[in-house]
C-alpha positions in Angstrom: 45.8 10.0 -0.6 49.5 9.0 -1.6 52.0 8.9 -0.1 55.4 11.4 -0.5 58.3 10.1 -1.1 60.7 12.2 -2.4 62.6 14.0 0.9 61.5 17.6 1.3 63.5 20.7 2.9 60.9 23.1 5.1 62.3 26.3 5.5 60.7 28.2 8.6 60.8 31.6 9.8 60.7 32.2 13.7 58.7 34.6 13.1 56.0 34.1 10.6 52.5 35.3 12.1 51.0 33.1 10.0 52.2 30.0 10.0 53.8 29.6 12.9 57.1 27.6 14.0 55.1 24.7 15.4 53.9 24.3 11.7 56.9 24.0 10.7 58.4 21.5 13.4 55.1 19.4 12.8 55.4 19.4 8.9 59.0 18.4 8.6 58.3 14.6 10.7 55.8 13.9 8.6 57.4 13.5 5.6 60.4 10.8 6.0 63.6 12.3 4.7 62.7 15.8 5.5 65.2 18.5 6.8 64.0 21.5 8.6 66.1 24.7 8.4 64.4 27.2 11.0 65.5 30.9 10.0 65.4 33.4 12.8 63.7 36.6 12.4 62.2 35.5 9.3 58.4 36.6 8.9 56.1 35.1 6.0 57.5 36.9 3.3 61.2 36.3 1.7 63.5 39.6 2.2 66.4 39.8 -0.6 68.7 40.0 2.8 67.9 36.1 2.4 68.5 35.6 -1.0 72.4 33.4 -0.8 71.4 31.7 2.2 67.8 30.6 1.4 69.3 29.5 -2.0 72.4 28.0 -0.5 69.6 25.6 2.0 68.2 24.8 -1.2 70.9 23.8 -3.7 72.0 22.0 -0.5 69.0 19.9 -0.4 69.0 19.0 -4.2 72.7 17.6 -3.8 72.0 15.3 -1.0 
């Protein structure tokens, strides 16, 4: 299996009844360079109410 090296941004909702936070907290270690953003009240579907700051998380990520 390789390896990941490029950093990665998880973005987690508090409230996803799937996958839930714990996922999130254990995915984000595991890849070096990782940032975890951890969006309250956010299920496991993406609302247009989170459009700007989902995308603002994002272009934040690919500037670093």
């Amino acid at each position: 299996m390789a390896a990941v090296t490029a950093s990665a941004l998880v973005l987690h909702g508090t409230e996803d009844p799937m996958f839930p936070p714990a996922h999130g907290r254990a995915t984000a270690p595991a890849v070096p360079g990782t940032r975890l953003v951890t969006v309250e009240g956010l299920g496991h579907t993406l609302p247009a109410a989170l459009d700007r700051r989902l995308a603002d998380e994002m272009l934040r990520h690919v500037q670093r």
